[in-house]
Backbone atoms as SQL, in Angstrom:
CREATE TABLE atoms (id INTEGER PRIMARY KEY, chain TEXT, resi INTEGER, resn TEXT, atom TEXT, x REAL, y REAL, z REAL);
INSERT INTO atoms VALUES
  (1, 'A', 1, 'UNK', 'N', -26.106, 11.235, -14.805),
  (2, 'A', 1, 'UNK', 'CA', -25.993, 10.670, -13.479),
  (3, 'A', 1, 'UNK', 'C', -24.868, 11.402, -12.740),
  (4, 'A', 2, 'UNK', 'N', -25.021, 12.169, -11.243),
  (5, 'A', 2, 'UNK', 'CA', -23.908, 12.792, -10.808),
  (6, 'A', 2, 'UNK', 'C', -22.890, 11.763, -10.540),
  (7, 'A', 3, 'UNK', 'N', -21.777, 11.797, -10.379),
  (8, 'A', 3, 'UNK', 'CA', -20.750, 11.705, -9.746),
  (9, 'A', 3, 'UNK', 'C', -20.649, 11.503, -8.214),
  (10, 'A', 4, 'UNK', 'N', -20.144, 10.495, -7.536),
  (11, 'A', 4, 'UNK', 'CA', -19.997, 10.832, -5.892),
  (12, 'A', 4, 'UNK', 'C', -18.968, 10.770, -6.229),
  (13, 'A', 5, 'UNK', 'N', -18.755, 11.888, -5.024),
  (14, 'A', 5, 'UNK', 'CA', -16.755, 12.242, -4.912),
  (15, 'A', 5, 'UNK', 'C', -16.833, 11.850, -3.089),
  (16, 'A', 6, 'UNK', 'N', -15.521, 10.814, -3.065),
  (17, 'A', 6, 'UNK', 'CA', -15.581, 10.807, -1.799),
  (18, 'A', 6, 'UNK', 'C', -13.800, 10.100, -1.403),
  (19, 'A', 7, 'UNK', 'N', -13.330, 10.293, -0.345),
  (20, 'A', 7, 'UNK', 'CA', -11.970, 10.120, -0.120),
  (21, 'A', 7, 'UNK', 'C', -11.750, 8.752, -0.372),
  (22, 'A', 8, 'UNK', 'N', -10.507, 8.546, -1.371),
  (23, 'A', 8, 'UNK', 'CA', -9.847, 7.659, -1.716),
  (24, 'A', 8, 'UNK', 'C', -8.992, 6.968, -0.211),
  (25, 'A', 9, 'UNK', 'N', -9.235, 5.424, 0.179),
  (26, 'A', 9, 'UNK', 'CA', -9.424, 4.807, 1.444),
  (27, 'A', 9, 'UNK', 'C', -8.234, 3.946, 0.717),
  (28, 'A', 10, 'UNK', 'N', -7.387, 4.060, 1.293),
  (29, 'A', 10, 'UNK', 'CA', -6.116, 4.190, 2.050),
  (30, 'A', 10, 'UNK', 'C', -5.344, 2.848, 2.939),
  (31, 'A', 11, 'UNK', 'N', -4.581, 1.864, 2.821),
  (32, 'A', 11, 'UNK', 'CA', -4.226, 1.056, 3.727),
  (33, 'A', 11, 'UNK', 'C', -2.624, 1.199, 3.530),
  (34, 'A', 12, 'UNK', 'N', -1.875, 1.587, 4.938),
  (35, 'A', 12, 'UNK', 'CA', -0.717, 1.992, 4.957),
  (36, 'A', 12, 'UNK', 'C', 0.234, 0.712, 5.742),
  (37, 'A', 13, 'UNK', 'N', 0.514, -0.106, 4.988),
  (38, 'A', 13, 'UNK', 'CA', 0.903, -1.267, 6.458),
  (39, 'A', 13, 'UNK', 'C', 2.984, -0.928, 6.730),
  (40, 'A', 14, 'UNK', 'N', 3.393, -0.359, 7.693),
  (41, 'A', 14, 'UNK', 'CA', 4.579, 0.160, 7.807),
  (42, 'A', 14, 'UNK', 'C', 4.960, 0.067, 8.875),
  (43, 'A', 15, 'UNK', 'N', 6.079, -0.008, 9.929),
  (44, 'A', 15, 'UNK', 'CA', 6.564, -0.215, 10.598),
  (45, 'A', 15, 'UNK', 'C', 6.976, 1.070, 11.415),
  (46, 'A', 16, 'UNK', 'N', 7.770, 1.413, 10.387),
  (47, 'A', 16, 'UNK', 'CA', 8.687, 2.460, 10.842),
  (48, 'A', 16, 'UNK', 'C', 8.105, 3.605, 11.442),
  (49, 'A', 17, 'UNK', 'N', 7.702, 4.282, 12.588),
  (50, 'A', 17, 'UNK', 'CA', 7.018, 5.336, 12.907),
  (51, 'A', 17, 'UNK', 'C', 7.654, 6.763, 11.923),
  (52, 'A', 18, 'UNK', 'N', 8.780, 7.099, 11.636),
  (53, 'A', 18, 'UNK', 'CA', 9.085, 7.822, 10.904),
  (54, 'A', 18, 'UNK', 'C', 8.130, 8.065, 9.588),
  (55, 'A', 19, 'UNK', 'N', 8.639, 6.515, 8.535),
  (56, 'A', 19, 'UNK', 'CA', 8.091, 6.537, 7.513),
  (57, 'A', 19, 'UNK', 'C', 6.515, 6.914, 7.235),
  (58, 'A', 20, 'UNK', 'N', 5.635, 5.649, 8.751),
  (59, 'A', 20, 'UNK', 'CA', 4.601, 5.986, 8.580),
  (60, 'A', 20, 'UNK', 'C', 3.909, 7.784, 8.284),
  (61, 'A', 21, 'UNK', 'N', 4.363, 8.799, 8.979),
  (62, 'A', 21, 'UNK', 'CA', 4.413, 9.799, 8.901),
  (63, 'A', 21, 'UNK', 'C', 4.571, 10.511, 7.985),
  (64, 'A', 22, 'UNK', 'N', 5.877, 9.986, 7.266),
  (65, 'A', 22, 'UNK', 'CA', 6.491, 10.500, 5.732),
  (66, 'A', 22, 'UNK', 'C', 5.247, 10.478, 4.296),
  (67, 'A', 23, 'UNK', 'N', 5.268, 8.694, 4.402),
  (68, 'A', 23, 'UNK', 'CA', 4.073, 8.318, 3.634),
  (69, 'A', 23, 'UNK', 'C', 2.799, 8.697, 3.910),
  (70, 'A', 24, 'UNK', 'N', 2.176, 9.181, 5.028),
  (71, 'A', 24, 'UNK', 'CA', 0.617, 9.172, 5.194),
  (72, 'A', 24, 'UNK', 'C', 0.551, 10.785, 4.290),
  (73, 'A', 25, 'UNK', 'N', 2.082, 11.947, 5.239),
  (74, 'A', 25, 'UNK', 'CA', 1.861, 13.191, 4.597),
  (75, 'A', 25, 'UNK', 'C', 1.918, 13.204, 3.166),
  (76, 'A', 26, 'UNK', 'N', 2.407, 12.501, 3.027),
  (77, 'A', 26, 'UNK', 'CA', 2.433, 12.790, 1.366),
  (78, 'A', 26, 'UNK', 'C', 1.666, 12.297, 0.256),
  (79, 'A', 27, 'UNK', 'N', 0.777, 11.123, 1.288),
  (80, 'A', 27, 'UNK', 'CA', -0.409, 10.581, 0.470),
  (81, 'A', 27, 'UNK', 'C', -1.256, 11.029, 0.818),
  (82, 'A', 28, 'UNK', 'N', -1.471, 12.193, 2.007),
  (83, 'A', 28, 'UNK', 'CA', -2.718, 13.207, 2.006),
  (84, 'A', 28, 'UNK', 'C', -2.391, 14.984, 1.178),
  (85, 'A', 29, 'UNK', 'N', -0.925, 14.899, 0.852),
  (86, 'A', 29, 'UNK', 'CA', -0.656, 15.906, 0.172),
  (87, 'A', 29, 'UNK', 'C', -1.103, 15.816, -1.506),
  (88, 'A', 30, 'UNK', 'N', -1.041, 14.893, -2.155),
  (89, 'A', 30, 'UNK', 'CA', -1.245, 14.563, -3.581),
  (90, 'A', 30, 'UNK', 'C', -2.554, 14.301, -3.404),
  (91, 'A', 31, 'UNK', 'N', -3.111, 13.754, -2.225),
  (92, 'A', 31, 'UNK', 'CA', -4.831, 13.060, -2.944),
  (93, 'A', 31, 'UNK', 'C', -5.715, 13.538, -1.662),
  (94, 'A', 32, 'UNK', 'N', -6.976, 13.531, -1.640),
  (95, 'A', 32, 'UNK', 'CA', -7.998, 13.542, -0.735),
  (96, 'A', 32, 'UNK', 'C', -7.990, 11.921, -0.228),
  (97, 'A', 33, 'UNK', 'N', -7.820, 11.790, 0.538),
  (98, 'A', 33, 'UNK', 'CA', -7.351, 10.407, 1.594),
  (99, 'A', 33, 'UNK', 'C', -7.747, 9.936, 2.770),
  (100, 'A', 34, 'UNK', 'N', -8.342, 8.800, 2.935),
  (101, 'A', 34, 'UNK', 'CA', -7.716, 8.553, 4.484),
  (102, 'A', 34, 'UNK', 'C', -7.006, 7.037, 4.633),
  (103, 'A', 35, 'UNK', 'N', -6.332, 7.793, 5.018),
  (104, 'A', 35, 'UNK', 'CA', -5.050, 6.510, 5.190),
  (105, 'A', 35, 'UNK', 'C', -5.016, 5.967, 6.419),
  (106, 'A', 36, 'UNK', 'N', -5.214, 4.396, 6.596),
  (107, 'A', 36, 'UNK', 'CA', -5.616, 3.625, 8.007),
  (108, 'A', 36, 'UNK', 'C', -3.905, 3.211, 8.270),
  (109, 'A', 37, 'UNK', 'N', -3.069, 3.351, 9.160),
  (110, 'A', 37, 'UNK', 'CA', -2.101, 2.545, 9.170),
  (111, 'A', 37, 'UNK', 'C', -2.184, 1.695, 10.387),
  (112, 'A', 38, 'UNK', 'N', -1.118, 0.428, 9.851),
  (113, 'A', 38, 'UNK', 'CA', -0.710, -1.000, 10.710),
  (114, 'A', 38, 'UNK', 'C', 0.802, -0.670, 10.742),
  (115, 'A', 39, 'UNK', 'N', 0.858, -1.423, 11.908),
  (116, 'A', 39, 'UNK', 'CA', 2.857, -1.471, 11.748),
  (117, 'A', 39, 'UNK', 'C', 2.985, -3.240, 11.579),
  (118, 'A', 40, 'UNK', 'N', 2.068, -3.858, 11.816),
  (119, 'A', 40, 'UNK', 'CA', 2.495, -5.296, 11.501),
  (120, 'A', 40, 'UNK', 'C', 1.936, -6.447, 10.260),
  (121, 'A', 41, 'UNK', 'N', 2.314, -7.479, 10.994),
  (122, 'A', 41, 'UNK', 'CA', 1.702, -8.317, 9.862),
  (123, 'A', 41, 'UNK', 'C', 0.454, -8.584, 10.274),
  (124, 'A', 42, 'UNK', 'N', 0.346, -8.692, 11.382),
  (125, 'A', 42, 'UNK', 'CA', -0.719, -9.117, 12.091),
  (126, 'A', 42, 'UNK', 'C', -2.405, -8.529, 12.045),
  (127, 'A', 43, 'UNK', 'N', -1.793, -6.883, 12.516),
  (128, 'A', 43, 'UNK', 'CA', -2.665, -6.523, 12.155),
  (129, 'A', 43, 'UNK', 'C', -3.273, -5.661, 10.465),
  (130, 'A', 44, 'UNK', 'N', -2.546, -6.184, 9.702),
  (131, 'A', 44, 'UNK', 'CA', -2.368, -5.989, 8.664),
  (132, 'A', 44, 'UNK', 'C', -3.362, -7.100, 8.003),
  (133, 'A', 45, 'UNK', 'N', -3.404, -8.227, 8.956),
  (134, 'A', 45, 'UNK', 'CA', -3.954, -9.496, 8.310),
  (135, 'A', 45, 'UNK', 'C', -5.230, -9.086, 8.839),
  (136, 'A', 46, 'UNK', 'N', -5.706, -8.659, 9.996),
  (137, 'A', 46, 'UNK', 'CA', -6.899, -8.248, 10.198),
  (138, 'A', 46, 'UNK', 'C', -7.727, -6.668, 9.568),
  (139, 'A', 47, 'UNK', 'N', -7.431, -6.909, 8.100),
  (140, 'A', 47, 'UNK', 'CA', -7.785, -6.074, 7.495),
  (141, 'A', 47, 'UNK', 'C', -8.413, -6.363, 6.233),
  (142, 'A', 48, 'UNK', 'N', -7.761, -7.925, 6.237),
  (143, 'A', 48, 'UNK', 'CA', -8.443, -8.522, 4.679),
  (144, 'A', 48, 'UNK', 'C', -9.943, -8.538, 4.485),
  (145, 'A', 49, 'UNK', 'N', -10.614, -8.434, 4.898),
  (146, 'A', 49, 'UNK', 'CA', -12.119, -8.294, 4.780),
  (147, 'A', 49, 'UNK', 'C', -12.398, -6.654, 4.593),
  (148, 'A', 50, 'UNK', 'N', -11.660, -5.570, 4.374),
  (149, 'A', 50, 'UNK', 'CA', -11.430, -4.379, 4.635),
  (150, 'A', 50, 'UNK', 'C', -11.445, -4.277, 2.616),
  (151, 'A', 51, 'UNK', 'N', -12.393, -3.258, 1.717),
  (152, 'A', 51, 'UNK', 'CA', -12.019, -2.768, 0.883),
  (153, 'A', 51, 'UNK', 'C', -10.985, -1.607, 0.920),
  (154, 'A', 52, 'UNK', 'N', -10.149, -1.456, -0.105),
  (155, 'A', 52, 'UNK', 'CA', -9.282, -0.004, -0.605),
  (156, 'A', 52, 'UNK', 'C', -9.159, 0.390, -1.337),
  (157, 'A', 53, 'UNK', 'N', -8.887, 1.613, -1.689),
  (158, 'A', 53, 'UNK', 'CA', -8.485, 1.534, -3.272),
  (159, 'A', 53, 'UNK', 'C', -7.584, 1.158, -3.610),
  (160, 'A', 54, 'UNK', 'N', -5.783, 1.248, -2.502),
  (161, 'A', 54, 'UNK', 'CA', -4.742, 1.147, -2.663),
  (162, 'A', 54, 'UNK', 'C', -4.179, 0.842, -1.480),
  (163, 'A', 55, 'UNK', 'N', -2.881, 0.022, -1.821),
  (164, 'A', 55, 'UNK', 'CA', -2.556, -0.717, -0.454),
  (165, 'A', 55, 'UNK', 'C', -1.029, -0.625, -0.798),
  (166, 'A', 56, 'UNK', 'N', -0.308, 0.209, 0.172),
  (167, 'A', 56, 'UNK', 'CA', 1.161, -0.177, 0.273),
  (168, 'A', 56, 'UNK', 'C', 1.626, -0.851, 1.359),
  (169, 'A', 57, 'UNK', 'N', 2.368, -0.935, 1.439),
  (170, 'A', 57, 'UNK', 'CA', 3.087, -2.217, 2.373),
  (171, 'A', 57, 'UNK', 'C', 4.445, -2.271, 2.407),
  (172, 'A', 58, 'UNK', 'N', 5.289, -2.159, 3.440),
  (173, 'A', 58, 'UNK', 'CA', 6.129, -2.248, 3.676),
  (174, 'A', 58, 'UNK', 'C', 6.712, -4.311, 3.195),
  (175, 'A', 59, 'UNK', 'N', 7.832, -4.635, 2.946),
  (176, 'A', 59, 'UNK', 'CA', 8.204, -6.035, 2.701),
  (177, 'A', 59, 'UNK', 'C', 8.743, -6.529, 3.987),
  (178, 'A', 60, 'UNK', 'N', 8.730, -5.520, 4.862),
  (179, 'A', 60, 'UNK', 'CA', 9.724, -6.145, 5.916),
  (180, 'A', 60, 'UNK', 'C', 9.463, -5.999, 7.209),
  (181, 'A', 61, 'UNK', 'N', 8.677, -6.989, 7.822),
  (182, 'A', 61, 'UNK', 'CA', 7.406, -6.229, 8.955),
  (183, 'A', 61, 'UNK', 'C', 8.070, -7.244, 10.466),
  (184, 'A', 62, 'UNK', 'N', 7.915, -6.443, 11.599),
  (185, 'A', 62, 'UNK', 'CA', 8.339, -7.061, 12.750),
  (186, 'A', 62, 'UNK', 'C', 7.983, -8.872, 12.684),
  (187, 'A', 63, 'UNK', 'N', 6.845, -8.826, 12.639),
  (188, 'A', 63, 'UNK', 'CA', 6.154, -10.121, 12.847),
  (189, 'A', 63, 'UNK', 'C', 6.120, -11.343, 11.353),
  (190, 'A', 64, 'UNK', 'N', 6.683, -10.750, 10.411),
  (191, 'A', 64, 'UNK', 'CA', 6.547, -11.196, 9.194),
  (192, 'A', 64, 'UNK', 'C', 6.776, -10.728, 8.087),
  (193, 'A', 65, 'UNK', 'N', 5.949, -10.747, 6.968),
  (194, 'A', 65, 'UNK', 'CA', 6.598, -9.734, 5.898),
  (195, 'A', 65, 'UNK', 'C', 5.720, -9.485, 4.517),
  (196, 'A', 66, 'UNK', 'N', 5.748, -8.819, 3.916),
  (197, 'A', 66, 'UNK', 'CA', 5.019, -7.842, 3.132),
  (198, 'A', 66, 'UNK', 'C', 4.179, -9.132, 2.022),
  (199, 'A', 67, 'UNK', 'N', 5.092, -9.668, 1.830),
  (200, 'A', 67, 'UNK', 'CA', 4.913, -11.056, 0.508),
  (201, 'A', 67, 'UNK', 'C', 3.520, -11.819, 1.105),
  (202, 'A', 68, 'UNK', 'N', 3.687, -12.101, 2.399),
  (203, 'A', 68, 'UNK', 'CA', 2.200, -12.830, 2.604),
  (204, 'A', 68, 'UNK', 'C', 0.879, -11.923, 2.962),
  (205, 'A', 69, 'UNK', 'N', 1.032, -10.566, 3.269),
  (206, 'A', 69, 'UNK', 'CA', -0.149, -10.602, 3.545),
  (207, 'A', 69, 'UNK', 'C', -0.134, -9.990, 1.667),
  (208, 'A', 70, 'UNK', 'N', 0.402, -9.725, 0.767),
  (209, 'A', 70, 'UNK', 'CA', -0.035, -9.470, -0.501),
  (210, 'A', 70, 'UNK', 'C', -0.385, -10.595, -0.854),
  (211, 'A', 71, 'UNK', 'N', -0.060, -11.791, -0.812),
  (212, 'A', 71, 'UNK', 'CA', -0.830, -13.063, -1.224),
  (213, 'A', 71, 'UNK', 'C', -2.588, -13.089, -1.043),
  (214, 'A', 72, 'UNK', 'N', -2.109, -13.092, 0.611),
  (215, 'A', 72, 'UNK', 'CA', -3.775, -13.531, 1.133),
  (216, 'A', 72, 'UNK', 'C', -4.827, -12.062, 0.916),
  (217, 'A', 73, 'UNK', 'N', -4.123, -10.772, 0.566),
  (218, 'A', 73, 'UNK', 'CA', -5.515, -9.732, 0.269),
  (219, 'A', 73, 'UNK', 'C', -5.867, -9.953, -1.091),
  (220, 'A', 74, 'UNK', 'N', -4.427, -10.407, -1.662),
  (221, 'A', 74, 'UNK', 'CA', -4.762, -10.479, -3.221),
  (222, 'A', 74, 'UNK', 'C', -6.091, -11.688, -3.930),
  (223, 'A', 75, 'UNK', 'N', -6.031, -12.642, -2.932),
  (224, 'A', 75, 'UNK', 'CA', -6.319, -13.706, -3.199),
  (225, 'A', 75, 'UNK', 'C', -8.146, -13.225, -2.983),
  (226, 'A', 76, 'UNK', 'N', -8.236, -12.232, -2.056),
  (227, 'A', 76, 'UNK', 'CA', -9.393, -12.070, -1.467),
  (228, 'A', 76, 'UNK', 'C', -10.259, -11.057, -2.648),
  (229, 'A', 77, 'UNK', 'N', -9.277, -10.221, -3.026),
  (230, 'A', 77, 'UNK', 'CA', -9.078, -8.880, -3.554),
  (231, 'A', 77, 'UNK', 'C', -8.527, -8.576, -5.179),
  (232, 'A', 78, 'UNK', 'N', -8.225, -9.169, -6.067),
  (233, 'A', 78, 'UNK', 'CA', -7.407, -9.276, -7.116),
  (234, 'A', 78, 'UNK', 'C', -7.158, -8.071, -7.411),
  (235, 'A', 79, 'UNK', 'N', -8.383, -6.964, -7.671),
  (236, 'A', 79, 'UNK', 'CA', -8.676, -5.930, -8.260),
  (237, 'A', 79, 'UNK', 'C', -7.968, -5.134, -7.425),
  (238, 'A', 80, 'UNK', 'N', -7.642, -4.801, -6.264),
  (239, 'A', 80, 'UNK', 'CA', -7.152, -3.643, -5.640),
  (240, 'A', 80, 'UNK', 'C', -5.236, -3.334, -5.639),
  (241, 'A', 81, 'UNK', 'N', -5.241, -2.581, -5.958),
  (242, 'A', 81, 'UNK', 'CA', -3.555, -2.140, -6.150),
  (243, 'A', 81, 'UNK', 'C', -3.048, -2.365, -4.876),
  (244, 'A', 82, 'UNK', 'N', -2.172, -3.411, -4.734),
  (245, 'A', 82, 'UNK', 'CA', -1.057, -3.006, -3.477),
  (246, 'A', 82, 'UNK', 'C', 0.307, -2.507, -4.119),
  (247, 'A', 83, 'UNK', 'N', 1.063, -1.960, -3.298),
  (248, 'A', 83, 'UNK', 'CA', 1.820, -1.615, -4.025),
  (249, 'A', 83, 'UNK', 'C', 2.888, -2.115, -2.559),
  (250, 'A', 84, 'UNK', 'N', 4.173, -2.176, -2.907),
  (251, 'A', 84, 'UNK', 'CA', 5.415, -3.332, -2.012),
  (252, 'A', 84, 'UNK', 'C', 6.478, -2.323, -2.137),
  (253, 'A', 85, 'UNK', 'N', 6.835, -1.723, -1.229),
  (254, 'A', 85, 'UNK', 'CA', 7.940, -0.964, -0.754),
  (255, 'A', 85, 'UNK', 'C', 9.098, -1.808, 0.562),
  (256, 'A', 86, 'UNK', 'N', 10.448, -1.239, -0.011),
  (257, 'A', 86, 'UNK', 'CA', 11.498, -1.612, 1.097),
  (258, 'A', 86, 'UNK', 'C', 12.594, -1.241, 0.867),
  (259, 'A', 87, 'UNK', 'N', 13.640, -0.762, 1.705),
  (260, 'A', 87, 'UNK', 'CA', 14.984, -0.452, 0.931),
  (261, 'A', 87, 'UNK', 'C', 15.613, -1.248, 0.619),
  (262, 'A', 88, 'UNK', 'N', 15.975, -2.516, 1.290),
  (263, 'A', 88, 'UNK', 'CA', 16.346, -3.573, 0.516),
  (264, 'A', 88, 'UNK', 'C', 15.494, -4.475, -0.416),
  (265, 'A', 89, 'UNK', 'N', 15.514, -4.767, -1.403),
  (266, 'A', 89, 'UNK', 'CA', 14.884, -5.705, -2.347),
  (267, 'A', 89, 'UNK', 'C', 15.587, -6.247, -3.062),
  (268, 'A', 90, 'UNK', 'N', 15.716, -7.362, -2.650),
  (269, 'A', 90, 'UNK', 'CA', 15.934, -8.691, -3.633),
  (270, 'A', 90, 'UNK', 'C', 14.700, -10.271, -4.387),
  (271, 'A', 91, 'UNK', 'N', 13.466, -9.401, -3.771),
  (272, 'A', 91, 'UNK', 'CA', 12.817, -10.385, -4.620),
  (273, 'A', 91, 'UNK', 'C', 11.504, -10.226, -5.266),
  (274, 'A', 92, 'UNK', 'N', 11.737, -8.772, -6.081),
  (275, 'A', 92, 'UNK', 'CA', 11.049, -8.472, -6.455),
  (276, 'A', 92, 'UNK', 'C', 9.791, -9.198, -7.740),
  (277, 'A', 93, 'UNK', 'N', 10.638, -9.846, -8.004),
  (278, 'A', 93, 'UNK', 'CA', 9.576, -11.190, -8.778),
  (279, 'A', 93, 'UNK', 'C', 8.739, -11.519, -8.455),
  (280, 'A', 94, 'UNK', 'N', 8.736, -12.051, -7.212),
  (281, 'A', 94, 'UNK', 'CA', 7.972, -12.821, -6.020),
  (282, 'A', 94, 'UNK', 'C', 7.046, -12.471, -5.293),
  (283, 'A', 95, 'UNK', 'N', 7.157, -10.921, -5.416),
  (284, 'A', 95, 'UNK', 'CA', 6.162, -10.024, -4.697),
  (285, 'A', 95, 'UNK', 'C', 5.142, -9.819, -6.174),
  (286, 'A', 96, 'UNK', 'N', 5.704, -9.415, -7.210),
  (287, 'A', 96, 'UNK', 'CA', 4.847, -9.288, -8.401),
  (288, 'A', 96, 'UNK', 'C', 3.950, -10.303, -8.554),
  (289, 'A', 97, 'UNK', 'N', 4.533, -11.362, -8.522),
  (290, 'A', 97, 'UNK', 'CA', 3.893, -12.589, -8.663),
  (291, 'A', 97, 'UNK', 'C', 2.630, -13.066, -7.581),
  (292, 'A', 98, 'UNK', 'N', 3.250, -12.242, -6.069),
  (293, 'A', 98, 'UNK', 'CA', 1.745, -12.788, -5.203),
  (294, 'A', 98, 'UNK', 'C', 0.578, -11.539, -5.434),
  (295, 'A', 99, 'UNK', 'N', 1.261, -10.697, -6.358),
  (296, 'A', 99, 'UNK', 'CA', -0.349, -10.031, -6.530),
  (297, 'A', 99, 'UNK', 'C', 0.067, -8.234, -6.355),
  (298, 'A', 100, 'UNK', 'N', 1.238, -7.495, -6.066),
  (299, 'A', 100, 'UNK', 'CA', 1.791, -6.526, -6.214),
  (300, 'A', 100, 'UNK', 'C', 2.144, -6.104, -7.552),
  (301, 'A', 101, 'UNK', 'N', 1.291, -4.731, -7.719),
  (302, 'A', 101, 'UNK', 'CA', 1.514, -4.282, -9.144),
  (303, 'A', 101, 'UNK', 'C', 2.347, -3.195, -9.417),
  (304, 'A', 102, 'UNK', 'N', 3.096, -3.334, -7.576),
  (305, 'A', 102, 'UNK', 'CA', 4.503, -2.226, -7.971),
  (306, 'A', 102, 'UNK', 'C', 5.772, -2.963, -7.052),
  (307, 'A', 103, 'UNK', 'N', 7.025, -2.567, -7.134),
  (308, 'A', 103, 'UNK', 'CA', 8.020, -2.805, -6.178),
  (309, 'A', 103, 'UNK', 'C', 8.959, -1.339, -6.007),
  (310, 'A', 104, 'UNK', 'N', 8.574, -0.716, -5.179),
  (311, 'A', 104, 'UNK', 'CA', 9.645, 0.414, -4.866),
  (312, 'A', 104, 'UNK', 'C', 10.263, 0.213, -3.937),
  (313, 'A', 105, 'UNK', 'N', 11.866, 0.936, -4.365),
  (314, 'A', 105, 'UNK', 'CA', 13.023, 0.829, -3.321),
  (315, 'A', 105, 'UNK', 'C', 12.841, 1.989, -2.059),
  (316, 'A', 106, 'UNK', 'N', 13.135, 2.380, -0.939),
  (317, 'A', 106, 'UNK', 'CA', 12.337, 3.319, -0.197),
  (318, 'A', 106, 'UNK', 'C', 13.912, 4.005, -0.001),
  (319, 'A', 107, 'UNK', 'N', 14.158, 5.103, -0.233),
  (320, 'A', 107, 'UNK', 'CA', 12.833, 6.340, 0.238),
  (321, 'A', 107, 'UNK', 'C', 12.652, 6.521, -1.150),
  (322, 'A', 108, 'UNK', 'N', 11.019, 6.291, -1.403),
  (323, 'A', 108, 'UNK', 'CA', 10.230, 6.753, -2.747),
  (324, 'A', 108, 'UNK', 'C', 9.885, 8.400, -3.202),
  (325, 'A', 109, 'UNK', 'N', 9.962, 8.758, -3.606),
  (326, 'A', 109, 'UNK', 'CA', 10.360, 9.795, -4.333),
  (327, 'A', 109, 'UNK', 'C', 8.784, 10.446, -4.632),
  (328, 'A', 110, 'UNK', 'N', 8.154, 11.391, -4.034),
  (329, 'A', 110, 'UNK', 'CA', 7.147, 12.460, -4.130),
  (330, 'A', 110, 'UNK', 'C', 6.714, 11.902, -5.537),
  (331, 'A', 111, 'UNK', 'N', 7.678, 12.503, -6.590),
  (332, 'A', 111, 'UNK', 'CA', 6.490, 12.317, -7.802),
  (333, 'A', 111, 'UNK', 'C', 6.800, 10.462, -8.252),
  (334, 'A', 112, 'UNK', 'N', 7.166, 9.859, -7.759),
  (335, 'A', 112, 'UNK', 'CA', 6.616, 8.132, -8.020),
  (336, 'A', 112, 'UNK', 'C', 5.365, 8.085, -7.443),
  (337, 'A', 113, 'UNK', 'N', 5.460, 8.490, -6.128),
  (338, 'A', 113, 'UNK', 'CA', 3.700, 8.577, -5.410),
  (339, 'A', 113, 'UNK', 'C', 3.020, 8.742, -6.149),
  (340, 'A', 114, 'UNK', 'N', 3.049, 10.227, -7.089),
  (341, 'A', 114, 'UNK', 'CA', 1.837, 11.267, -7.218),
  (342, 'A', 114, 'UNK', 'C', 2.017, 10.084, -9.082),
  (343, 'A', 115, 'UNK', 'N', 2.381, 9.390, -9.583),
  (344, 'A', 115, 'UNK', 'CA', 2.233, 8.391, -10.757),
  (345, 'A', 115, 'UNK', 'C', 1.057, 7.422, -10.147),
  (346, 'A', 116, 'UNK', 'N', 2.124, 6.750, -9.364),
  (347, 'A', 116, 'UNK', 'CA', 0.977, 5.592, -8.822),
  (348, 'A', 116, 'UNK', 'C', 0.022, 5.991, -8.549),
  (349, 'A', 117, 'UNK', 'N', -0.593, 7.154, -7.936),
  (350, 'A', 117, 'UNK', 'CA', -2.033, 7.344, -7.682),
  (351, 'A', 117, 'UNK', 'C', -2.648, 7.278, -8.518),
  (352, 'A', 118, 'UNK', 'N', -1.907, 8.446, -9.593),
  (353, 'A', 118, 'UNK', 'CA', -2.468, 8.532, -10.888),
  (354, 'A', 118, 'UNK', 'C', -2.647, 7.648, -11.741),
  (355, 'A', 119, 'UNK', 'N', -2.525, 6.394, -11.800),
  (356, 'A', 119, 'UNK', 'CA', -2.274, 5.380, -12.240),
  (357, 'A', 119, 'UNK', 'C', -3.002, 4.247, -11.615),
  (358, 'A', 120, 'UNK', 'N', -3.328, 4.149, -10.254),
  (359, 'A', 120, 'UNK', 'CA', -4.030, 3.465, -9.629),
  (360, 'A', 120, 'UNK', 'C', -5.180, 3.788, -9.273),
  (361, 'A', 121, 'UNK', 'N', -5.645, 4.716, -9.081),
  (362, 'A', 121, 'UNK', 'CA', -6.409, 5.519, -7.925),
  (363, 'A', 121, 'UNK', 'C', -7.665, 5.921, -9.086),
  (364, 'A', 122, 'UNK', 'N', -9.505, 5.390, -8.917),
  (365, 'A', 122, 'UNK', 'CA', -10.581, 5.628, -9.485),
  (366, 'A', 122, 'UNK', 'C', -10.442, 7.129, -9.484),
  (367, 'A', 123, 'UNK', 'N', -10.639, 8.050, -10.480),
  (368, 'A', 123, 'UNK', 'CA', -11.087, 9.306, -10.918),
  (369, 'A', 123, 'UNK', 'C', -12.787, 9.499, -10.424);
């Protein structure tokens, strides 16, 4: 049976116009991608009906914050990796616990990316 190869789909929820930039290049540098980004919670929440393979997320969002919408995709979604980025973190438990199967401190480091893909991301 062949194989379909087709771009690994991408949900970038981030704020920061910088970062967004940082993270999209470097998650189209390691993988074949397309990466959708949000800067909020909001529209971050209008995404839960949305499959991915992988979902990062900022913890610390204008309108709200990273912990709930990982609850409510998780809840929708079990199977799909989000992964919970921020430079400050203090509750990293809490994020594990609503359904995040990573917590990185930011600025994340090229080869942590190129793990987690490898690690998350269907072959």
């Amino acid at each position: 049976m062949p194989t379909i190869n087709r771009k690994i789909q991408v949900l970038l929820i981030e704020n920061n116009a910088t970062s967004q930039k940082v993270v999209k290049l470097l998650l189209e540098t390691l993988c074949e991608c397309d990466v959708e980004l949000v800067s909020n919670l909001q529209s971050a929440l209008g995404c839960l009906e949305k499959d991915y393979d992988i979902i990062f997320t900022d913890i610390y969002l204008p309108d709200g914050d990273g912990e709930t919408f990982i609850q409510k995709y998780h809840a929708k979604h079990p199977t799909i990796p989000i992964v919970a980025m921020g430079t400050y973190i203090t509750n990293a438990k809490i994020l594990l616990n609503a359904g995040a199967v990573a917590v990185l401190r930011k600025p994340i480091s090229s080869h942590l990316f190129k793990e987690l893909i490898e690690t998350f991301i269907p072959r």
